[in-house]
C-alpha positions, 0 to 999 in steps of 0.5 A, a space after each residue: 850725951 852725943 846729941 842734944 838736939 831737938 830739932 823743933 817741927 814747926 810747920 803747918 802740915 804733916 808733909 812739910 816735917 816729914 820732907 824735913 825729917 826725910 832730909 836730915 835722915 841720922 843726923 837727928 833723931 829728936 823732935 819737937 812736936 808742938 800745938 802748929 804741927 799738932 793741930 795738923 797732924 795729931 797723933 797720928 803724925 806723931 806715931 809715924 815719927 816713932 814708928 820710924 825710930 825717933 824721939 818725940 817731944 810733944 809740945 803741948 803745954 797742957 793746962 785745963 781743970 785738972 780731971 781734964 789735965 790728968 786724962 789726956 795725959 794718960 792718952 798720951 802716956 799709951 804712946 812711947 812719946 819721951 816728953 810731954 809738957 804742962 803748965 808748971 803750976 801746982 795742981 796742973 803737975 800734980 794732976 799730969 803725975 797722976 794721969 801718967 801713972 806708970 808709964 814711962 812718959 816724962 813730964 816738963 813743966 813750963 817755968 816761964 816762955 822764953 819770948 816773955 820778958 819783964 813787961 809781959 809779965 806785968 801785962 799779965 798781972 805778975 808783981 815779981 822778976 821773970 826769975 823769981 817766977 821761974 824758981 816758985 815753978 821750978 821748986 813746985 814743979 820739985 814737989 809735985 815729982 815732974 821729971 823735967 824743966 823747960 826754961 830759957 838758957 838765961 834761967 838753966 844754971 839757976 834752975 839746975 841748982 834748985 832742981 838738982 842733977 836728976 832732973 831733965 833741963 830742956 831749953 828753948 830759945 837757942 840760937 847760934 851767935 849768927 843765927 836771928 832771934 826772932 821773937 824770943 827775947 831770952 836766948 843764949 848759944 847753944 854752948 852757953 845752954 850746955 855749960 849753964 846745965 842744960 840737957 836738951 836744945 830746942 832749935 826750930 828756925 835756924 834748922 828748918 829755914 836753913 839753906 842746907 838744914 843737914 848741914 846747919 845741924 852739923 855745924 851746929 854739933 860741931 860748935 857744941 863738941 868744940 873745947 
């Protein structure tokens, strides 16, 4: 793979990502699209970013009853966006497999965030360690015929292992080794997130709030090419 980079477009308007697309030009050609930035643009903005040519990752982490899961999935299968997440629970997958039907949209499942640790999930209720939450969606996210994982780069050597070579594995929680970690709590370098399995790196902040962004990816690329 010669770029692994999705560079994640979390602002607050449509004018602030295409200023940041504009400016990195061919250095990138993958973008994150999530709630922020959907919420302010639509699919209207994300029809611009692949009527120039780019790839999107529609970030939306679907969860609803599943007739509302399966037709705003199909919604989104009329367009050529690449990746679409949903909540990794059974009948949530199960229901976005069938709204996709043939259509060349893939489909994510959410394990667990990557700015969730221990003590959230006890918050939440959950009696288990994050990583035996993460294999049960992992393994279910299998059976209902998802075509990809997103998980942290702590989780991608184990969660390769139990979804198997074919499956797309995308990590969030990136961070270069000088870059900050913000409010994720599980993250790894992108070097670590290719060797652990990963196929994808999501990289927002130290991106776009970089001096120079253009030349924040290059390094970035360069330390992932770098033996």
């Amino acid at each position: 793979m010669s770029n692994p980079l999705i560079v994640a477009l979390d602002f607050e308007s449509a004018a602030h990502a295409r200023a940041l697309v504009e400016e990195l030009g061919d250095n990138v050609d993958f973008y994150k699209v999530g709630m922020e930035l959907y919420a302010a643009g639509g699919m209207p903005f994300v029809q611009e970013l692949l009527a120039a040519g780019r790839q999107v990752f529609l970030d939306l982490k679907i969860y609803d009853i599943p007739e509302t899961v399966k037709r705003a999935v199909a919604r989104v299968a009329e367009n050529p966006v690449r990746f679409l997440t949903v909540h990794g629970s059974s009948a949530i997958m199960k229901a976005a497999v069938e709204g996709r039907s043939g259509a060349p949209l893939q489909l994510l499942a959410v394990t667990v965030l990557t700015s969730f640790d221990q003590s959230d999930l006890a918050d939440l209720g959950y009696p288990c360690e994050v990583a035996s939450l993460v294999d049960l969606r992992v393994r279910k996210a299998v059976a209902a015929g998802i075509d990809g994982i997103v998980c942290s780069p702590l989780d991608a050597a184990r969660v390769r292992q139990i979804a198997g070579p074919d499956k797309v594995l995308v990590t969030p929680g990136v961070r270069s080794r000088s870059a900050e970690a913000g409010d994720q709590k599980r993250v790894a370098t992108p070097v670590e997130a290719i060797r652990a399995g990963a196929n994808y790196l999501v990289i927002g902040r130290q991106v776009t709030r970089a001096a120079n962004p253009r030349e924040e990816v290059r390094r970035i690329q360069s330390e992932i090419q770098r033996p």
